[in-house]
MARMAR-474783 format. One line per field, with one value per residue: residue number from 1; residue in one letter; x, y, z of N, C-alpha, C in turn. Coordinates in nm, 2 decimals. Example, Ala and Ser with C-alpha at 12.3 -4.5 7.8 and 13.67 -1.06 7.14 Angstrom:
<sites>
nr: 1 2;
rest: A S;
n_X: 1.32 1.28;
n_Y: -0.57 -0.22;
n_Z: 0.78 0.71;
ca_X: 1.23 1.37;
ca_Y: -0.45 -0.11;
ca_Z: 0.78 0.71;
c_X: 1.32 1.29;
c_Y: -0.33 0.00;
c_Z: 0.78 0.79;
</sites>
This chain:
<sites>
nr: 1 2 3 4 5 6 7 8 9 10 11 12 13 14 15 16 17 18 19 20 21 22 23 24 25 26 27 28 29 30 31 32 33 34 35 36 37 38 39 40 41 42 43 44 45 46 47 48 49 50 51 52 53 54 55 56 57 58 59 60 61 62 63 64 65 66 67 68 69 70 71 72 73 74 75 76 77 78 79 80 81 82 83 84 85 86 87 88 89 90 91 92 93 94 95 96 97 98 99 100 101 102 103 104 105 106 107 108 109 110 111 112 113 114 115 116 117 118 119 120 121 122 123 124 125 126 127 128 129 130 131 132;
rest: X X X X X X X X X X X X X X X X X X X X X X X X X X X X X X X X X X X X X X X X X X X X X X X X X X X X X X X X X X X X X X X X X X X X X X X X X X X X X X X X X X X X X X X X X X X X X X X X X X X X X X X X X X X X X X X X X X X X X X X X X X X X X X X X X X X X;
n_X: -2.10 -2.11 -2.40 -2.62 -2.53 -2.52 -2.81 -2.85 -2.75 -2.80 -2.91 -2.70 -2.49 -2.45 -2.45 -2.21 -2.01 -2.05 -1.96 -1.72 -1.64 -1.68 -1.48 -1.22 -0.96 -1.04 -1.05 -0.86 -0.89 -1.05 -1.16 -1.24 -1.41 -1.64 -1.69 -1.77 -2.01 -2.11 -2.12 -1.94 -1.68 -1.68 -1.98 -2.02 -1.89 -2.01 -2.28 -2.22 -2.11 -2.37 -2.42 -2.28 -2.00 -1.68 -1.47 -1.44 -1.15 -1.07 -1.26 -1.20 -0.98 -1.03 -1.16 -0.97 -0.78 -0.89 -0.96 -0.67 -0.63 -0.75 -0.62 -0.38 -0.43 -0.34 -0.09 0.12 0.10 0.36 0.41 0.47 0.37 0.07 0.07 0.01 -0.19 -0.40 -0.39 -0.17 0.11 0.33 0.46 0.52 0.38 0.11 0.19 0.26 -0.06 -0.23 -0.07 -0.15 -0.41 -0.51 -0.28 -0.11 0.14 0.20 0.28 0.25 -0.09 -0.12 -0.03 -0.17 -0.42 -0.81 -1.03 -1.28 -1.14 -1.04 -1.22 -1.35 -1.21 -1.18 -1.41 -1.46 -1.23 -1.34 -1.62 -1.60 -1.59 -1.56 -1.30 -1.27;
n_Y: 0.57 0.59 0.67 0.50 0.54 0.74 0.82 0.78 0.93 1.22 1.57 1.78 1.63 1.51 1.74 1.81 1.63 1.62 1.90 1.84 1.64 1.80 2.05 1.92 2.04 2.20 2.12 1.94 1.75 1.49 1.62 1.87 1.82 1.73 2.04 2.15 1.99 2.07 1.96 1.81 1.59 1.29 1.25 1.28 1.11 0.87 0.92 0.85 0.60 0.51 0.50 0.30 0.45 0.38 0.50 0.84 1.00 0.81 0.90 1.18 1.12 1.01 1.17 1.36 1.22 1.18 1.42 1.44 1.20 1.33 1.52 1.43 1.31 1.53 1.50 1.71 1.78 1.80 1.59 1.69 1.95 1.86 1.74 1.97 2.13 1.95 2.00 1.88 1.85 1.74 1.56 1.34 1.26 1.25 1.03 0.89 0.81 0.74 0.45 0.36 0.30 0.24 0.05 0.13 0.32 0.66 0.70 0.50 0.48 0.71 0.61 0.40 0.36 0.30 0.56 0.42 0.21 0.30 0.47 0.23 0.08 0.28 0.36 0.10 0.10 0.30 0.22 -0.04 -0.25 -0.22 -0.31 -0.58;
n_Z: -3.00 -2.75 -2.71 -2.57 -2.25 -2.24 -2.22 -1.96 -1.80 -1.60 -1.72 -1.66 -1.63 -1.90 -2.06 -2.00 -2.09 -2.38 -2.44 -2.32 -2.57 -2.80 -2.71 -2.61 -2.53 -2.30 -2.11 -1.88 -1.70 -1.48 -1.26 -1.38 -1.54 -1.39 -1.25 -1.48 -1.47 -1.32 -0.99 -0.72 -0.74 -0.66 -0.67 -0.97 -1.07 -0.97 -1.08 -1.35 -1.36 -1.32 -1.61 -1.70 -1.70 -1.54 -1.51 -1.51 -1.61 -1.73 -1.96 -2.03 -2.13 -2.34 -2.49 -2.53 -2.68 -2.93 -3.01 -3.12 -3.28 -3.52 -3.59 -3.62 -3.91 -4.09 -4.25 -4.27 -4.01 -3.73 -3.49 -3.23 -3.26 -3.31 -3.03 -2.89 -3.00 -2.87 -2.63 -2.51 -2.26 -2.34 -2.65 -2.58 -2.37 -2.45 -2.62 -2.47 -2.38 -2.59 -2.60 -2.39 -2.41 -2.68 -2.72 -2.92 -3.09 -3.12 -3.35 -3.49 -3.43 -3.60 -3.89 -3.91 -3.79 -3.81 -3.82 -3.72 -3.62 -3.38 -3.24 -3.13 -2.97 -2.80 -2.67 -2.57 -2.36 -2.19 -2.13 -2.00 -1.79 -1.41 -1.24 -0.95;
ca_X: -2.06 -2.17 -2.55 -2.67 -2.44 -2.56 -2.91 -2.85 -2.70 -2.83 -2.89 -2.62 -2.35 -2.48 -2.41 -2.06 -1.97 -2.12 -1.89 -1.58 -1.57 -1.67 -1.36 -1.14 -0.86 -1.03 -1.07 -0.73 -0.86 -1.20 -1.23 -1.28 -1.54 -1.69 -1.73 -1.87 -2.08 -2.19 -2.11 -1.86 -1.60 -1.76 -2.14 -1.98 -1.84 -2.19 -2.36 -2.11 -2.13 -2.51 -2.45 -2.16 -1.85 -1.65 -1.34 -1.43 -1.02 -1.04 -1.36 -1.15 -0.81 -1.03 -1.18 -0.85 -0.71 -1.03 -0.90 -0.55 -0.64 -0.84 -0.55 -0.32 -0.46 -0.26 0.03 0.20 0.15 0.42 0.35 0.46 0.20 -0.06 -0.01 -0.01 -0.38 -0.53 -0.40 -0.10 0.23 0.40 0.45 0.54 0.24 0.04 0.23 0.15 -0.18 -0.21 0.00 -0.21 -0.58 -0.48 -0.12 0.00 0.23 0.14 0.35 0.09 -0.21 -0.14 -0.01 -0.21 -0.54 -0.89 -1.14 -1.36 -1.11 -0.97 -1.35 -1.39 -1.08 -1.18 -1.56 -1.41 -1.19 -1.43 -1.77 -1.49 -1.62 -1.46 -1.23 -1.34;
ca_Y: 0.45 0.65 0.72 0.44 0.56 0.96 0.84 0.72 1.00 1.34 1.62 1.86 1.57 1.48 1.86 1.83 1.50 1.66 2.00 1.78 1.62 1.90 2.10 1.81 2.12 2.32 1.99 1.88 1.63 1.48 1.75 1.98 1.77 1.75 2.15 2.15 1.95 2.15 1.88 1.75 1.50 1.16 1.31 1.29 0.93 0.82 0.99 0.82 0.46 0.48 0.46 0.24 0.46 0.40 0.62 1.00 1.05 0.81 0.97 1.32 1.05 0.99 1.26 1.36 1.13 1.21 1.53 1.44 1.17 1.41 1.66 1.34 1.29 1.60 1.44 1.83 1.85 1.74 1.55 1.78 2.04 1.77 1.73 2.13 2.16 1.88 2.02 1.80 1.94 1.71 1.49 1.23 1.22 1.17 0.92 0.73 0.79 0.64 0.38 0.27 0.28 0.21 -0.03 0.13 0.43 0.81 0.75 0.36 0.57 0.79 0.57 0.25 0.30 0.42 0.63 0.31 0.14 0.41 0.50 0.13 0.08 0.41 0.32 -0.03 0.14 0.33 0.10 -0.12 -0.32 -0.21 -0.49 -0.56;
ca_Z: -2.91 -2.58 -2.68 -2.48 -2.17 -2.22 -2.21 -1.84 -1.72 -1.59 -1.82 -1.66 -1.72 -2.07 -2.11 -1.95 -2.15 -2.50 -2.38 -2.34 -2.67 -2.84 -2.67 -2.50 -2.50 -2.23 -2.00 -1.83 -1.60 -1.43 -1.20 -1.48 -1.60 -1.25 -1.24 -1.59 -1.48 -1.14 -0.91 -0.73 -0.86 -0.64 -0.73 -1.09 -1.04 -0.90 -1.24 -1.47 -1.31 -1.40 -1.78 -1.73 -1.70 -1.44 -1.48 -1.55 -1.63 -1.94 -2.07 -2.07 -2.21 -2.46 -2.54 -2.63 -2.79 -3.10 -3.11 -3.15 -3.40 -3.61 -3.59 -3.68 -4.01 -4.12 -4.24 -4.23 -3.88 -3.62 -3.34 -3.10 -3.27 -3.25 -2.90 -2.83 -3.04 -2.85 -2.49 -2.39 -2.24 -2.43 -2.74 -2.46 -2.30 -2.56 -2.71 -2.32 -2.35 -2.68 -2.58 -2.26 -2.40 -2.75 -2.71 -3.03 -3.04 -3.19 -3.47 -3.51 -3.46 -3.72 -4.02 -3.90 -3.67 -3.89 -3.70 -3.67 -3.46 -3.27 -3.17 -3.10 -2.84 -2.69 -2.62 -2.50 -2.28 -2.09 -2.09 -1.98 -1.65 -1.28 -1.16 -0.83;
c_X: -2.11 -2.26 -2.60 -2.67 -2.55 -2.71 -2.96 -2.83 -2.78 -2.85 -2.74 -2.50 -2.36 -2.42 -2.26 -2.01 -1.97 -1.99 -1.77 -1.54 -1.60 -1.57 -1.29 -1.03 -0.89 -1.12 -0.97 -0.75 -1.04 -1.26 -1.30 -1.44 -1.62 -1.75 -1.81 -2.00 -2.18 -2.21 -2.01 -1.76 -1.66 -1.92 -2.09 -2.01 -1.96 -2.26 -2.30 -2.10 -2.28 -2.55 -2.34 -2.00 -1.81 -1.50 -1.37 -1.30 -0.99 -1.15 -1.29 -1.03 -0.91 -1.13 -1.07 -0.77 -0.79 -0.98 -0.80 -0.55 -0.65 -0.69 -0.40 -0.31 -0.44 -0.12 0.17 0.21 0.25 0.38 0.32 0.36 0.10 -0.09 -0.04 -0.16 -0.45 -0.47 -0.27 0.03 0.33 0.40 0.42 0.44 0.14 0.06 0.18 0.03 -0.26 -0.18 -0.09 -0.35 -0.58 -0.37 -0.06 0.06 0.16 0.18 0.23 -0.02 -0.18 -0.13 -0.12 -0.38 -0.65 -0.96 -1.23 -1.32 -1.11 -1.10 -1.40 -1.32 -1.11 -1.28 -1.52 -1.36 -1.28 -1.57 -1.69 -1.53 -1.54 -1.42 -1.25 -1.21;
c_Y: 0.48 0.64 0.66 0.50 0.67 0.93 0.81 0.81 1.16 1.47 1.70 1.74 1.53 1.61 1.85 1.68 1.60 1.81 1.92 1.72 1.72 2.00 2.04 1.94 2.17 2.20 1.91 1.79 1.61 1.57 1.84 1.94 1.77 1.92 2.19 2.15 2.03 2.06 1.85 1.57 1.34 1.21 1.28 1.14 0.82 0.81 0.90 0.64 0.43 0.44 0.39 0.23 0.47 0.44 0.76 1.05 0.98 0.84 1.08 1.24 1.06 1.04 1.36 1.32 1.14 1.27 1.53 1.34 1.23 1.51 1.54 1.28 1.41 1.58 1.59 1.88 1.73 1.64 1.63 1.90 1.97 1.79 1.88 2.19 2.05 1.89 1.92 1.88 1.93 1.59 1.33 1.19 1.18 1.07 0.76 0.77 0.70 0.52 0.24 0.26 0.24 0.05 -0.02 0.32 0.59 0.75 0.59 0.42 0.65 0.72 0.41 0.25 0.39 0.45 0.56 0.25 0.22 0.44 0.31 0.09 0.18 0.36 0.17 0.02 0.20 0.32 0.02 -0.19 -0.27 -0.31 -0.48 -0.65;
c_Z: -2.77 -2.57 -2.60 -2.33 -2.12 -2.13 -2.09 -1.73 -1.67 -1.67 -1.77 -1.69 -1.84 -2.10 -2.11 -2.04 -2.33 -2.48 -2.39 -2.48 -2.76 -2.82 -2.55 -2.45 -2.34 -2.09 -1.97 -1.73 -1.50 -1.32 -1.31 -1.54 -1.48 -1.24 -1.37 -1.58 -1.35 -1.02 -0.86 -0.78 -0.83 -0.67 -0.90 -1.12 -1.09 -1.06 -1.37 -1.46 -1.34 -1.54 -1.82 -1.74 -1.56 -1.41 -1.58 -1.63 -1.75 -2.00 -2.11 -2.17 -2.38 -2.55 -2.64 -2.72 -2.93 -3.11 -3.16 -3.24 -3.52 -3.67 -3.64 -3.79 -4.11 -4.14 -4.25 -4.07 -3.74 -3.53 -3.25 -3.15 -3.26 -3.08 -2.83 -2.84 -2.97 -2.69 -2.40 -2.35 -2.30 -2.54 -2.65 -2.39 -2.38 -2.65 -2.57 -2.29 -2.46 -2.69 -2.48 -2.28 -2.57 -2.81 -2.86 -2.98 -3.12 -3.31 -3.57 -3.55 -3.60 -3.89 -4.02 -3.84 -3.78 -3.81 -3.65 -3.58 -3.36 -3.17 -3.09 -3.00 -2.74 -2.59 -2.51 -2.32 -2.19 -2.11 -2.02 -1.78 -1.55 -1.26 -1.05 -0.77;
</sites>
């Protein structure tokens, strides 16, 4: 859903984008993606507004929220271990991250959303026009 996006952007943030969803865990927030990337966090911004995204903080949301799907389609694992393997502090959080870029709940996502939508709400979400 991004390819268009990537192909706009610089190689070192293509790297740091490709890096994030490949390990959303070890990316707690758009700075992180920012230093990945070898830039600062408005130099990022800038980079990210060229292929259309214009919030860095839900590309990392929803970089997470794939792995916590993926890891949600283990009907033996918890919530609250879901949200520990995909990096959240708490079940809670992940359930309002889900909540706010999705508008269904963890417990929704898991019995109700298929990887088609979920990828499709996410992409929405951040291609998603700046309100001015």
């Amino acid at each position: 859903e991004l390819a268009g996006s990537l192909a706009c952007f610089p190689v070192p943030v293509v790297r740091a984008v490709e890096g994030l969803f490949r390990s959303p865990d070890r990316f707690r927030n758009a700075q992180d993606l920012a230093t990945e990337a070898g830039m600062s966090l408005r130099t990022l911004y800038r980079n990210l507004e060229m292929g259309g995204v214009f919030s860095a903080r839900t590309l990392v949301v929803s970089a997470k929220l794939l792995r916590a799907f993926g890891l949600l389609q283990d009907p033996g694992r918890s919530i609250k271990d879901v949200a520990a393997h995909a990096g959240y502090h708490s079940p809670w959080r992940l359930s309002q991250q889900f909540r706010a870029l999705t508008g269904q709940t963890t417990n929704q996502v898991r019995r109700e959303m298929t990887s088609e939508n979920l990828v499709r709400l996410l992409a929405e979400q951040v291609l998603r026009v700046r309100e001015e």
